[in-house]
KOLRO-975736 format. One line per 4 residues: number of its first residue (from 1); for each residue x, y, z of N, C-alpha, C, O. Coordinates in steps of 0.02 Angstrom, whole numbers, plus 50000, padded with zeros to 5 digits. Atoms other than C-alpha are relative to their C-alpha. Layout:
BEGIN
NUM = X/Y/Z/X/Y/Z/X/Y/Z/X/Y/Z; ...
//
This chain:
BEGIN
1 = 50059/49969/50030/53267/49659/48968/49938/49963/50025/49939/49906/50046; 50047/50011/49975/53106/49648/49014/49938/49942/49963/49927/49951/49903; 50015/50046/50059/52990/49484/48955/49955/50050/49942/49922/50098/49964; 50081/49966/50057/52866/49555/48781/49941/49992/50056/49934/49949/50100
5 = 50058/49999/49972/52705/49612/48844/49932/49935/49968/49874/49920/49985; 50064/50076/50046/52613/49454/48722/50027/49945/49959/50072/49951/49917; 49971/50047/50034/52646/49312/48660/49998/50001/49932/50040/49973/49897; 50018/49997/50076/52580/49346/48497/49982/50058/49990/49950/50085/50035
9 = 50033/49930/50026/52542/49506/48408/49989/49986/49927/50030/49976/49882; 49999/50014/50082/52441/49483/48253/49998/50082/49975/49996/50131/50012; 49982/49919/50029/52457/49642/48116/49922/49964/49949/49919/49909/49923; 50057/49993/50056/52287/49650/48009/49940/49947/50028/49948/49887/50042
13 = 50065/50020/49970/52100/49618/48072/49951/49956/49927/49890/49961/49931; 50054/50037/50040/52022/49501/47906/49996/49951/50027/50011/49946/50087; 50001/50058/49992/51994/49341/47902/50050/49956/50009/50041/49909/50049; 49954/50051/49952/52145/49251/47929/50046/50048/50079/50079/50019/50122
17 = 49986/49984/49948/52194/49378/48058/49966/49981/50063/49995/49960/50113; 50051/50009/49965/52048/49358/48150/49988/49922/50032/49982/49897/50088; 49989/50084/49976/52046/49176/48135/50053/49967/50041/50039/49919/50078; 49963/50035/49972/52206/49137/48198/50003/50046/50079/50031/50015/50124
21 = 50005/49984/49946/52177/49268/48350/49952/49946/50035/49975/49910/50079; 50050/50054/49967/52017/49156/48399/50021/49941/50024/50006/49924/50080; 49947/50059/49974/52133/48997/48406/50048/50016/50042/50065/49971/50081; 49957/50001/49953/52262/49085/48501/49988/50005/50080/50018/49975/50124
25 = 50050/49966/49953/52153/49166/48634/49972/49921/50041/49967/49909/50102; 50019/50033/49954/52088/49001/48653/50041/49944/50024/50022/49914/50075; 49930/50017/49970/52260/48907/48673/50020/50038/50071/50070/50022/50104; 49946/49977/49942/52279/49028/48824/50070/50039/50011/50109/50050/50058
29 = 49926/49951/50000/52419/49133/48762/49954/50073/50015/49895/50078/50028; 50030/49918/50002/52388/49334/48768/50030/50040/49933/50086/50060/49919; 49991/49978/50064/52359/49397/48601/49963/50089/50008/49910/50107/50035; 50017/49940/50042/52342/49573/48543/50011/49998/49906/50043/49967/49864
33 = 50039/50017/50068/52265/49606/48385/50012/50082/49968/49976/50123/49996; 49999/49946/50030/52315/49766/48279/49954/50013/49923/49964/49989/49867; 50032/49998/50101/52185/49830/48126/50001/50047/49982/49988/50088/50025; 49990/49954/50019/52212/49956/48012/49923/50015/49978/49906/50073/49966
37 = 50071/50002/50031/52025/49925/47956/49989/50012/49932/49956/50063/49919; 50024/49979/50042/52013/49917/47790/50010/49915/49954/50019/49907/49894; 49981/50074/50044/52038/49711/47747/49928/50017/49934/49882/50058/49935; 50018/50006/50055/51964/49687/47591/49937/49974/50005/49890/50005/49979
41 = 50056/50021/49990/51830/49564/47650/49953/50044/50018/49897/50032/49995; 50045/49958/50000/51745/49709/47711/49953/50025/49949/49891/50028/49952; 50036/49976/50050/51715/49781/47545/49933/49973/49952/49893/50005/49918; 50042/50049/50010/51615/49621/47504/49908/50014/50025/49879/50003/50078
45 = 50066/49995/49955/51427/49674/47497/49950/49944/50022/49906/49953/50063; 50008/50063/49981/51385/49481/47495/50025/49945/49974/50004/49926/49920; 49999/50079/49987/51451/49319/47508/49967/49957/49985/49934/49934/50032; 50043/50052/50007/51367/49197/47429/50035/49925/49982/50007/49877/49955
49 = 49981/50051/50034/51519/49080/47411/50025/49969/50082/50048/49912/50090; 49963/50012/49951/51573/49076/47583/49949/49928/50052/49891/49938/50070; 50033/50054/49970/51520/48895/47678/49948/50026/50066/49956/50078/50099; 50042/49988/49925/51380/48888/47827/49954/50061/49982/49917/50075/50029
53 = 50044/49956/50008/51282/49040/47736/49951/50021/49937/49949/50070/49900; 50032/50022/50063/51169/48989/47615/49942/50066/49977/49902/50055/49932; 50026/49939/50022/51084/49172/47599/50038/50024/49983/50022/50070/49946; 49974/49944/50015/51233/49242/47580/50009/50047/50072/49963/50060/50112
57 = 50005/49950/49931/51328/49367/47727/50054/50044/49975/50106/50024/49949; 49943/49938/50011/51421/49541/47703/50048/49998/50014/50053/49966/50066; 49959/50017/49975/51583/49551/47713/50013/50039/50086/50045/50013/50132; 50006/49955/49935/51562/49691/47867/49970/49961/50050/49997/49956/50105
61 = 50006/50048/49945/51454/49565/47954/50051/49934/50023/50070/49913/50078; 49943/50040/49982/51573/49441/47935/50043/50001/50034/50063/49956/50070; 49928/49991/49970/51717/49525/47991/49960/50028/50068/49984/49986/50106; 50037/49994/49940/51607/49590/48153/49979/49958/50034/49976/49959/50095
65 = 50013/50060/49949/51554/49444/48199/50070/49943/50018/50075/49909/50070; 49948/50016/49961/51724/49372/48202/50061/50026/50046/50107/49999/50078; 49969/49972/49938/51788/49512/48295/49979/49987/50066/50018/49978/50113; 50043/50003/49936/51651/49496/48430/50034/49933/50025/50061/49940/50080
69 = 49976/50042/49997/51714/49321/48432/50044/49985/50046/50041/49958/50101; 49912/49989/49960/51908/49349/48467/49979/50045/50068/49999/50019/50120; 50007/49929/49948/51856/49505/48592/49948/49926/50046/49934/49956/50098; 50053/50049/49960/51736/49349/48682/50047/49966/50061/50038/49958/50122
73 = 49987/50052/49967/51855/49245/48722/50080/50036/50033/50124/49997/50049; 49950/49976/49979/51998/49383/48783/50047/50023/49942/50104/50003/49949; 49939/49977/50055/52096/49459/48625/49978/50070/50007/49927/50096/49986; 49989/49912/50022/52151/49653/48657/50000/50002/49911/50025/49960/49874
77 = 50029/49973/50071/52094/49730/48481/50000/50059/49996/49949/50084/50020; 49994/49928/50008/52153/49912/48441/50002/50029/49919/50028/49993/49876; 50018/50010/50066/52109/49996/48278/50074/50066/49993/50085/50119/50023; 49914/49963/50027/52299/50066/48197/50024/49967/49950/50009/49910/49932
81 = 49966/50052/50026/52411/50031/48089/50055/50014/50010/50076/50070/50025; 49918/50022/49972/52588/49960/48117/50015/50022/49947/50003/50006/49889; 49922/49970/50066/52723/50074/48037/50061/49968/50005/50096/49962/49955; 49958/50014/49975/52845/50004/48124/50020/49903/50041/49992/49872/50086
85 = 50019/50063/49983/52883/49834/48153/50100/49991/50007/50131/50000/49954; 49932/50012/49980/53095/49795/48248/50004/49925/50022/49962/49899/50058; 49976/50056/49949/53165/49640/48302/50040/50001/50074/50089/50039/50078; 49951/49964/49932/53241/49648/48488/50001/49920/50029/49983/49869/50000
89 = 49982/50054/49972/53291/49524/48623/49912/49968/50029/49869/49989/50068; 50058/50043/49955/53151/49391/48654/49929/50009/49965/49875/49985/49981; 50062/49995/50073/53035/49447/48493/50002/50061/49981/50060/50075/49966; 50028/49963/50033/52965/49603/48433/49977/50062/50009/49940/50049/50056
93 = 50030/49948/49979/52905/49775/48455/49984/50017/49936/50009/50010/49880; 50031/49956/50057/52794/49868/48362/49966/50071/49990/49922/50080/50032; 50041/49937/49999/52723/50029/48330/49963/50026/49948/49979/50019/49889; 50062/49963/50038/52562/50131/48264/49980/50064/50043/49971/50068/50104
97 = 50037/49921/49975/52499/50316/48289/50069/50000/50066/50131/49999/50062; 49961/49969/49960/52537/50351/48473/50000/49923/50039/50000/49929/50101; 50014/50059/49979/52522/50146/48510/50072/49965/49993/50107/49985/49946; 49938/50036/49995/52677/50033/48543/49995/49903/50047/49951/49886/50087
101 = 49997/50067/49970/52711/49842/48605/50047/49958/49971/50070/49959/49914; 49950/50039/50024/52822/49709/48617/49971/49931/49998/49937/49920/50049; 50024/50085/50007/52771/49506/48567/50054/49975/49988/50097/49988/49946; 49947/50081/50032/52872/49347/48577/50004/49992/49917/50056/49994/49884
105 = 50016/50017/50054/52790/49310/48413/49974/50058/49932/49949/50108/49958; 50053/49964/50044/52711/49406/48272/49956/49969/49925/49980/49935/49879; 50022/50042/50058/52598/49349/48143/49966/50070/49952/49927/50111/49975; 50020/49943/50041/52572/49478/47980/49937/49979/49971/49939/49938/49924
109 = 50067/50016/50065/52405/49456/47900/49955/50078/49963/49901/50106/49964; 49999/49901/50010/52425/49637/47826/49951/49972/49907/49911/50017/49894; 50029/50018/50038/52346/49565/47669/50016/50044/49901/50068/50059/49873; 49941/49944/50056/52353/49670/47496/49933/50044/50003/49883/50042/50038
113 = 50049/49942/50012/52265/49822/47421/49991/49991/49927/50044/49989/49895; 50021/50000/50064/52174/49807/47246/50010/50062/49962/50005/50115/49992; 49996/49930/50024/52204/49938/47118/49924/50045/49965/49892/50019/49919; 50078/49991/50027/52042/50024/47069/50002/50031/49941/50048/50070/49929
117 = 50022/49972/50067/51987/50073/46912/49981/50072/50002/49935/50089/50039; 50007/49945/49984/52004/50260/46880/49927/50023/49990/49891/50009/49943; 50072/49985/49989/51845/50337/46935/49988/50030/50083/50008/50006/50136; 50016/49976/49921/51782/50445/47085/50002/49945/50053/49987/49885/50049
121 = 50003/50076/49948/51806/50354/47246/49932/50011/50024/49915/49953/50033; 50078/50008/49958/51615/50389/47326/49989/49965/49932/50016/49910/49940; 50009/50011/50058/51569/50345/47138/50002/49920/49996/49952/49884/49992; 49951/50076/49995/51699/50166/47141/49946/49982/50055/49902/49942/50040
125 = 50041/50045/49953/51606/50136/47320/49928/49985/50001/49907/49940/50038; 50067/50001/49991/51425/50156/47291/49989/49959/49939/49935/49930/49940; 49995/50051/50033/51464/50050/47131/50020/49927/50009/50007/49884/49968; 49950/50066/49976/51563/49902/47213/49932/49981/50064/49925/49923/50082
129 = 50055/50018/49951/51397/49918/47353/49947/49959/49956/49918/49911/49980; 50044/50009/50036/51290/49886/47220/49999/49933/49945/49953/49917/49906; 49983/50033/50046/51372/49753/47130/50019/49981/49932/50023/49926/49905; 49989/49967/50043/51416/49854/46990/50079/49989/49967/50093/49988/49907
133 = 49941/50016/49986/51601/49818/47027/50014/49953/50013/49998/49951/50072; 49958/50065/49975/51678/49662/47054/50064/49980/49991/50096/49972/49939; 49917/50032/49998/51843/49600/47120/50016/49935/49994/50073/49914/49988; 49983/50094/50003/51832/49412/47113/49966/49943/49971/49941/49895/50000
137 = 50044/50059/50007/51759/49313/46995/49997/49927/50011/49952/49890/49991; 49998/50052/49952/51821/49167/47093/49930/50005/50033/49887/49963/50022; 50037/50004/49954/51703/49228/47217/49925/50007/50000/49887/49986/50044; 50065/49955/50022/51548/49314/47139/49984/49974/49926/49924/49981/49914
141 = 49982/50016/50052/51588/49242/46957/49914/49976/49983/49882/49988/49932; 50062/50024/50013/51416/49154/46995/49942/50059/49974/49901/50052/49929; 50077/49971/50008/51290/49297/47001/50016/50051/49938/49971/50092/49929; 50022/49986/50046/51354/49368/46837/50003/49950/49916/50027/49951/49859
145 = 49998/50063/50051/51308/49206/46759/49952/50035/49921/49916/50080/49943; 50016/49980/50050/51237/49257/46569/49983/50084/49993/49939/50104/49955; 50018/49921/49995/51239/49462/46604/50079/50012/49957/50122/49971/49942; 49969/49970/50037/51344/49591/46513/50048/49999/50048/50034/50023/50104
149 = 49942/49953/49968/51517/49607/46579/50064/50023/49975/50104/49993/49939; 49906/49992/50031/51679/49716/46553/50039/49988/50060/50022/49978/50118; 49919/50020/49987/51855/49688/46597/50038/50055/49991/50037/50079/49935; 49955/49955/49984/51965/49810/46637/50079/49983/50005/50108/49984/50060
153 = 49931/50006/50008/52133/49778/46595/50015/49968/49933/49975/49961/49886; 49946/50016/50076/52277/49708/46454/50053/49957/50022/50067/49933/50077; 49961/50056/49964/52395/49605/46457/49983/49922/50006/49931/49895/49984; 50026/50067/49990/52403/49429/46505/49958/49995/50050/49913/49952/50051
157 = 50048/49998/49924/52323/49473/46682/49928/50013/49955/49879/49984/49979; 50057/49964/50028/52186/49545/46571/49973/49972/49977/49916/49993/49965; 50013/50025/50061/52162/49428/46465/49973/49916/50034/49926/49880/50019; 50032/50064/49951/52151/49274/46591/49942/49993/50036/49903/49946/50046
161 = 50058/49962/49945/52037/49365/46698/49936/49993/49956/49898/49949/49978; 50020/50002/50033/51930/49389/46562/49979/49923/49967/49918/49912/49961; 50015/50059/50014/51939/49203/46496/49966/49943/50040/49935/49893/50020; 50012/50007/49966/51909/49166/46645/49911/49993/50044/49879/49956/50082
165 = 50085/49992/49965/51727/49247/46674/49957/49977/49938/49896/49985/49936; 50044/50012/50068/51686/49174/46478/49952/49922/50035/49902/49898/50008; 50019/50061/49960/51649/49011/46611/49919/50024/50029/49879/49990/50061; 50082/49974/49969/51482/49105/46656/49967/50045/49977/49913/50067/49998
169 = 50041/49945/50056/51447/49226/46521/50038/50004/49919/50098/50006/49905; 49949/49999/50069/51474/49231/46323/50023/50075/49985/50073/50088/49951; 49980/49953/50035/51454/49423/46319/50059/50016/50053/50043/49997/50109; 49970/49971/50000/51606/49497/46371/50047/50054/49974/50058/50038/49915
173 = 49954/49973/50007/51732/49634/46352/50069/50040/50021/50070/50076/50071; 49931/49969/49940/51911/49698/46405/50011/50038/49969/50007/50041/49908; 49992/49919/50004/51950/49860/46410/50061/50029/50023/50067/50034/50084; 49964/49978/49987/52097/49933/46407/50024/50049/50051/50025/50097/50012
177 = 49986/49948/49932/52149/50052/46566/50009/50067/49982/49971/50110/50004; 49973/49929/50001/52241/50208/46504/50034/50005/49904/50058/50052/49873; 49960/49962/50070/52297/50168/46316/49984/49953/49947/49931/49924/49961; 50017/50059/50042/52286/50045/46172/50019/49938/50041/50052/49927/50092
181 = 49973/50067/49949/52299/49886/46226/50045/49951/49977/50042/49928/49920; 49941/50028/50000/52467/49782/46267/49985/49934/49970/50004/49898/50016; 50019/50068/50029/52414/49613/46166/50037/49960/49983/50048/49986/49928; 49957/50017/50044/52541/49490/46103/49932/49943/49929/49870/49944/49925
185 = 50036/50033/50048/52472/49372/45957/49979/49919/50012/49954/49882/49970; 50048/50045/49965/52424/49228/46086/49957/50033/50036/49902/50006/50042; 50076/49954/49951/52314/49361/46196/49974/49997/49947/49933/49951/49949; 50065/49980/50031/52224/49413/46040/49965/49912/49974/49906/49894/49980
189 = 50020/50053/50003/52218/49234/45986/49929/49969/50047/49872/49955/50031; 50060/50016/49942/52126/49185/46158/49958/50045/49989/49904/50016/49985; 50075/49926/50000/52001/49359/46140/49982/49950/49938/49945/49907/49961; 50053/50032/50050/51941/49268/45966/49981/49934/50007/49928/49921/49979
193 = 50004/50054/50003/51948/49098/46004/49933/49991/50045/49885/49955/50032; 50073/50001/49937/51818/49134/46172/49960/50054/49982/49915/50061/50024; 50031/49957/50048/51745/49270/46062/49977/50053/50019/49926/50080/49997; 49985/49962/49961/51790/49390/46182/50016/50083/49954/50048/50081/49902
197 = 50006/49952/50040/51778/49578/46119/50049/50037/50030/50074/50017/50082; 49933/49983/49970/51921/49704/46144/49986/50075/49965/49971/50091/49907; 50009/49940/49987/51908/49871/46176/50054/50056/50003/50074/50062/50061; 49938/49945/49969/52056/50027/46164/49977/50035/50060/49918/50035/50076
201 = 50019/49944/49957/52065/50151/46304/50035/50043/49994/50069/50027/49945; 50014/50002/49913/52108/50257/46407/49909/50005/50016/49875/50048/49989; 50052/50000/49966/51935/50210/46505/49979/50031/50078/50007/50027/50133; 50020/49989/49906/51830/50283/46654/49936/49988/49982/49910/49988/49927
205 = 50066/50015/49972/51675/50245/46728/49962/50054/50018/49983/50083/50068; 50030/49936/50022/51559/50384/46700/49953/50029/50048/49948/50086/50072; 50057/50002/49972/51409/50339/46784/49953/49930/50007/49969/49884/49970; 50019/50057/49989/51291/50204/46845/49907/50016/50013/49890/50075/50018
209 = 50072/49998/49994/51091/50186/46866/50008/49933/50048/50057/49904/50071; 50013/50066/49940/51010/50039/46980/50029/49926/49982/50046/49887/50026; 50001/50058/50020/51041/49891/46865/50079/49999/49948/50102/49948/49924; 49953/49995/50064/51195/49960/46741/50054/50038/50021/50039/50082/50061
213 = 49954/49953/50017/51364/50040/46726/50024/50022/49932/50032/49989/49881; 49962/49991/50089/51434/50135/46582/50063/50021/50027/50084/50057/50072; 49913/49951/49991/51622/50147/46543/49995/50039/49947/49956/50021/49903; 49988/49958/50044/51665/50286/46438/50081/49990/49974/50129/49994/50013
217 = 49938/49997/50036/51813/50268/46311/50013/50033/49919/49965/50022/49882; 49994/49968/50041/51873/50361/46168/49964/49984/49945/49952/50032/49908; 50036/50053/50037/51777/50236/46059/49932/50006/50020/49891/49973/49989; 50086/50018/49990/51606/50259/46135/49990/49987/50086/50032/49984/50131
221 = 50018/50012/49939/51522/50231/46282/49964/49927/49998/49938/49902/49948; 49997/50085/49999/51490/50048/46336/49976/49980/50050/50023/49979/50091; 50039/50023/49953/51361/49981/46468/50000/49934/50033/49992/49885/49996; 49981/50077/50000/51388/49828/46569/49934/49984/50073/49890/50023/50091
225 = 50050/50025/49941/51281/49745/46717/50057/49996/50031/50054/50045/50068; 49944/49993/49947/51447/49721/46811/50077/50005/49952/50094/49988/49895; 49911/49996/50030/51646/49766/46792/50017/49985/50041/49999/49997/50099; 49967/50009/49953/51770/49685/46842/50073/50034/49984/50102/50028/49930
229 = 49931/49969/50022/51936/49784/46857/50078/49940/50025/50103/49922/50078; 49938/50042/50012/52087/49671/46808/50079/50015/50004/50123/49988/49971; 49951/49943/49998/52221/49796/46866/50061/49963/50049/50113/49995/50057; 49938/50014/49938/52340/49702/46998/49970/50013/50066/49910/50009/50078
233 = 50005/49996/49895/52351/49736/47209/50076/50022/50005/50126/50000/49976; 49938/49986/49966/52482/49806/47280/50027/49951/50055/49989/49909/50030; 50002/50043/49938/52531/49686/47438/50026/50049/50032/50053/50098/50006; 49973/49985/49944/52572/49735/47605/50060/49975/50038/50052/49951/50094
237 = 49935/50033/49976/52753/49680/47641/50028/50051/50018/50087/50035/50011; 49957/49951/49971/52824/49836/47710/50027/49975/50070/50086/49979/50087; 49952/50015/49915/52853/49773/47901/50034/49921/49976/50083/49899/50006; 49934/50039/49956/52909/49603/47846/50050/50003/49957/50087/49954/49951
241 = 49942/49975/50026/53033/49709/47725/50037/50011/50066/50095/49990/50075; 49968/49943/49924/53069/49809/47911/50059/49946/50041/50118/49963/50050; 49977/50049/49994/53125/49646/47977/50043/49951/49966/50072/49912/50004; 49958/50056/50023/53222/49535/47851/49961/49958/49965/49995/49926/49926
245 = 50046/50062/50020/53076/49418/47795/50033/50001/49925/50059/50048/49895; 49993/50008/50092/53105/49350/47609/49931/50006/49967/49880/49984/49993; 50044/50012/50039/52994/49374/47478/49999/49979/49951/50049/49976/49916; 49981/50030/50085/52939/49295/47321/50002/50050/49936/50009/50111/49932
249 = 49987/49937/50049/52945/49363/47164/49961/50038/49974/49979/50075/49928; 50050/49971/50003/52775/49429/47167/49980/50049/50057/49927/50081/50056; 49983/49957/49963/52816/49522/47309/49982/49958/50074/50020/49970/50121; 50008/50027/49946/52735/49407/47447/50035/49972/50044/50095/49971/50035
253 = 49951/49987/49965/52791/49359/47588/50012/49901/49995/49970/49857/49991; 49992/50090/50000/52882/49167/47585/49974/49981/50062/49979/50013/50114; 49998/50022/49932/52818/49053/47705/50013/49933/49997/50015/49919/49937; 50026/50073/50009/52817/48852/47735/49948/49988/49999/49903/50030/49991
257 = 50070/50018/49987/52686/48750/47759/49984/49997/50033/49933/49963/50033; 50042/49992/49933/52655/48790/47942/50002/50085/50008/50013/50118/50059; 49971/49916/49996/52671/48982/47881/50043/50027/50022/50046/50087/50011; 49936/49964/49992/52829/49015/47950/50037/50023/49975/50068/49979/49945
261 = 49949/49971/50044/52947/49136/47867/50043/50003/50017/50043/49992/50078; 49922/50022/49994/53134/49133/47863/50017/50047/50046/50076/50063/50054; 49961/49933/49923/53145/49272/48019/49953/49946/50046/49896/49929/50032; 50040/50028/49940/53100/49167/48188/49977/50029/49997/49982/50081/49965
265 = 50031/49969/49983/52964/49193/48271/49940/50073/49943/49911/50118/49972; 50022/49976/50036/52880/49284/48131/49952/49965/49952/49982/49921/49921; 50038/50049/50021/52731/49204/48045/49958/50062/49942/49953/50123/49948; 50053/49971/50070/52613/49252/47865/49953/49991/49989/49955/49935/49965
269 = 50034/50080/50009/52450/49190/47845/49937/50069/49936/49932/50131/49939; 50064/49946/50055/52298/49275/47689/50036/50023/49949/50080/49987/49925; 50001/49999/50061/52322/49355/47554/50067/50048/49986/50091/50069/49933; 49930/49982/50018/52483/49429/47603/50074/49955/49966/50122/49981/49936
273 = 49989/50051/50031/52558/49257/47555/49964/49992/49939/49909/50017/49924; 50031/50008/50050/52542/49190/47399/49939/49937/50004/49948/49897/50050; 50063/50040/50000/52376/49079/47372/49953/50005/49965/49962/50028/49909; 50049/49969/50048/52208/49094/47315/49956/50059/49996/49917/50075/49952
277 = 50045/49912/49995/52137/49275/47380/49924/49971/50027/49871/49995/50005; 50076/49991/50005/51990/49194/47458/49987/49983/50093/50030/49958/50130; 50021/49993/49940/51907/49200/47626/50025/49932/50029/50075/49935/50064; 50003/50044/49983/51899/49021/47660/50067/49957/50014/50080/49916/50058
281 = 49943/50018/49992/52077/48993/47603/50037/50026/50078/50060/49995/50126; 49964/49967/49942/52139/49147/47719/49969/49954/50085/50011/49944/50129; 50000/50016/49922/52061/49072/47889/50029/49941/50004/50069/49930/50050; 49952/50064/49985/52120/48896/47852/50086/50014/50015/50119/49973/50047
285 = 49945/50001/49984/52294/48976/47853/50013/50035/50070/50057/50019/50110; 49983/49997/49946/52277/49068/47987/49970/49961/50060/49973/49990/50114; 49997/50051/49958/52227/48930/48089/50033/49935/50005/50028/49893/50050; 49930/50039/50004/52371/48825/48027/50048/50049/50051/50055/50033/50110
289 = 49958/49948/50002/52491/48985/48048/49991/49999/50106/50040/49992/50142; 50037/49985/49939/52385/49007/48240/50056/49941/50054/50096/49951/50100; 49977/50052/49953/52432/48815/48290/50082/49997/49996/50114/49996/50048; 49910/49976/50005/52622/48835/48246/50014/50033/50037/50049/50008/50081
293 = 49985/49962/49933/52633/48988/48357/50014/49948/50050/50067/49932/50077; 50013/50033/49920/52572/48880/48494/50044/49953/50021/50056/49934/50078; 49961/50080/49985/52682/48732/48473/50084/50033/49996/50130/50008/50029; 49926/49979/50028/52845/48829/48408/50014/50053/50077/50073/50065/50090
297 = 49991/49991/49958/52804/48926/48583/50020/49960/50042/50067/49965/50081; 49980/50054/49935/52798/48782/48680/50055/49966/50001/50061/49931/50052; 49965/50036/49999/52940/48707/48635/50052/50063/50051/50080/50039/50101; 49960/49957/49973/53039/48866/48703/49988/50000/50092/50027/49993/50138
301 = 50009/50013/49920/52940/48864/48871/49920/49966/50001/49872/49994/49975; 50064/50038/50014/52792/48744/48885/49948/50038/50048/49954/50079/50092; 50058/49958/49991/52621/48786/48908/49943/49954/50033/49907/49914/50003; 50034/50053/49968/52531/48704/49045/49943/50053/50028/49939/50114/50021
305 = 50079/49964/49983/52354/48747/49124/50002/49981/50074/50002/49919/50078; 49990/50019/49958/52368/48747/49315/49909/49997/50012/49865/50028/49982; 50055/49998/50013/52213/48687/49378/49964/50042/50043/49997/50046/50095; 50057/49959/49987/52064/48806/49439/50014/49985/50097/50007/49926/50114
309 = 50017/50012/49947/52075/48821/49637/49915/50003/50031/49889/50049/50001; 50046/50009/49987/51904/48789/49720/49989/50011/50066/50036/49998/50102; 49994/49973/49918/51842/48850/49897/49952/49922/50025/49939/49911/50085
//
C-alpha cells in the first residue's frame, strides 16, 4: 500500500485545532486541516478573558487570524466535515462531502455542540451577538458583574451554574426549561442559602430590545440583562466511536497527558476531551497533543532537516 498522503490530519478548525496545526506545520511535517466551521469560539462576540488582548477580540477574529497563521506557514485547510473516519495499514483515511485522505496520524479536535435554549435560531443569534446570551460564565461571568441574570436550567447542572454566577451578581434566577423544576432538597437548599430565585417552566425567550431580554413562562414574563442557558453540549465523539477510541463517562474522548488515546496514532486535544471548555486551555492542549505527534512520529522514522543547497 501506498505511504498516507500526511502525516497528520487534524478534524476541527478552533482553537486547539488550529493551534496544534501551527506547531506541526512548523515541525515540517505535512498537515492537512479539516473544518466543519462552526467551533464554538466563533460564536464569541468578545473576548475579554483571553491573554495578549486587553480590549477584548471576537471569537471570528480570533479564529481568522489563526487560520491565516497555519495557511502562512504551509497547512492545506479545506472547509468539510469528516463523516467518516477508518483505520488502514500505516494510519488513517478519512472522508467528507466529495473529499477523502489518508494520514499517518490523526488528531480530533471536533469539540462539542451547546444545547440552546428553545427560541428562534436568527432570534438565539442576534441575542448571543448582543450579549443577551451567554455560554460561559467562566469566560464572560465578568461583564455581568451586578446586572439581572437568568439561568436556564434544573437540576444539579442548573443549580451550580447558577451558584456559580451568584460570584458576580446577587440578582439571579433559574428557570426551568420545559416543566417544573427537577430539585432535590440540597438544590433548593443552595437556591435559599445564595438567595437565588426559582422559577417553573416550560420557558422561551420571547423577545429582546438593545439592553434586555424577556423569558416568557407560564408564571409571567421575566426580563434579564443577560441569560445564561444551563442545558448541557452534546460532544463530538462520533469518528473516535468509528475507530475504537474509549470514552469517559461523560462521553469524551480518554486521553493521557500527552493527549494520546488508547487507538495508536490517534490523538484528542479541546473541548472534545474532558477539561475546562476554555480557549486558553484548548490551545495549550493542542500544542501538547501537536508535540507528541512529532516525537511519537519520529520515533517510527526520524525527522531530520537536510540542509538548504546554495548556488
Amino acid at each position: 500500500m501506498s505511504e498516507p498522503h500526511y502525516d497528520c490530519l487534524v478534524i476541527g478548525g478552533g482553537p486547539a485545532g488550529l493551534t496544534a496545526a501551527i506547531y506541526l506545520v512548523r515541525f515540517h511535517l505535512s498537515i492537512k486541516l479539516v473544518d466543519a466551521g462552526n467551533s464554538r469560539a466563533s460564536w464569541i462576540p468578545c473576548t475579554h478573558n483571553h491573554a495578549g488582548y486587553p480590549d477584548g477580540i471576537s471569537g471570528k477574529e480570533l479564529i481568522a487570524l489563526m487560520t491565516a497563521q497555519a495557511r502562512r506557514y504551509g497547512t492545506s485547510i479545506e472547509a468539510g466535515r469528516v463523516t467518516r473516519l477508518d483505520r488502514i495499514d500505516g494510519g488513517f483515511s478519512a472522508e467528507w462531502g466529495e473529499g477523502a485522505v489518508t494520514a499517518r496520524t490523526v488528531l480530533l479536535a471536533t469539540g462539542v455542540k451547546n444545547r440552546r435554549p428553545p427560541m428562534d435560531l436568527e432570534l438565539h443569534d442576534e441575542a448571543l451577538a448582543r450579549g443577551l446570551i451567554r455560554y460561559c460564565p467562566i469566560c464572560d461571568g465578568y461583564e455581568v458583574t451586578d446586572k439581572k441574570v437568568g439561568v436556564i436550567g434544573s437540576g444539579r447542572h442548573g443549580v451550580a451554574e447558577a451558584v456559580f454566577i451568584r460570584g458576580f451578581t446577587e440578582d439571579i434566577t433559574l428557570i426551568a426549561p420545559d416543566k417544573a423544576h427537577d430539585l432535590d432538597a440540597e438544590d433548593r437548599r443552595r437556591l435559599e442559602e445564595y438567595g437565588i430565585a426559582c422559577v417553573d417552566g416550560p420557558c422561551e425567550a420571547v423577545g429582546f430590545d438593545a439592553a434586555c431580554i424577556t423569558i416568557g413562562t407560564p408564571y409571567g414574563h421575566h426580563t434579564f440583562d443577560s441569560v445564561y442557558p444551563a442545558l448541557g453540549s452534546d460532544i463530538h465523539n462520533e469518528l473516535a466511536c468509528q475507530v475504537g477510541a474509549a470514552l469517559s463517562e461523560d462521553g469524551t474522548v480518554k486521553v493521557d497527558s500527552h493527549q494520546r488515546t488508547d487507538v495508536e496514532g490517534l490523538y484528542a486535544a479541546g473541548d472534545v476531551v474532558i477539561g475546562l471548555d476554555q480557549i486558553s486551555h484548548a490551545m495549550g492542549e493542542g500544542g501538547v497533543a501537536a508535540t507528541t505527534i512529532r516525537n511519537d512520529l519520529a520515533k517510527k522514522k526520524p525527522i531530520v532537516r537536510e540542509a538548504l543547497k546554495r548556488a
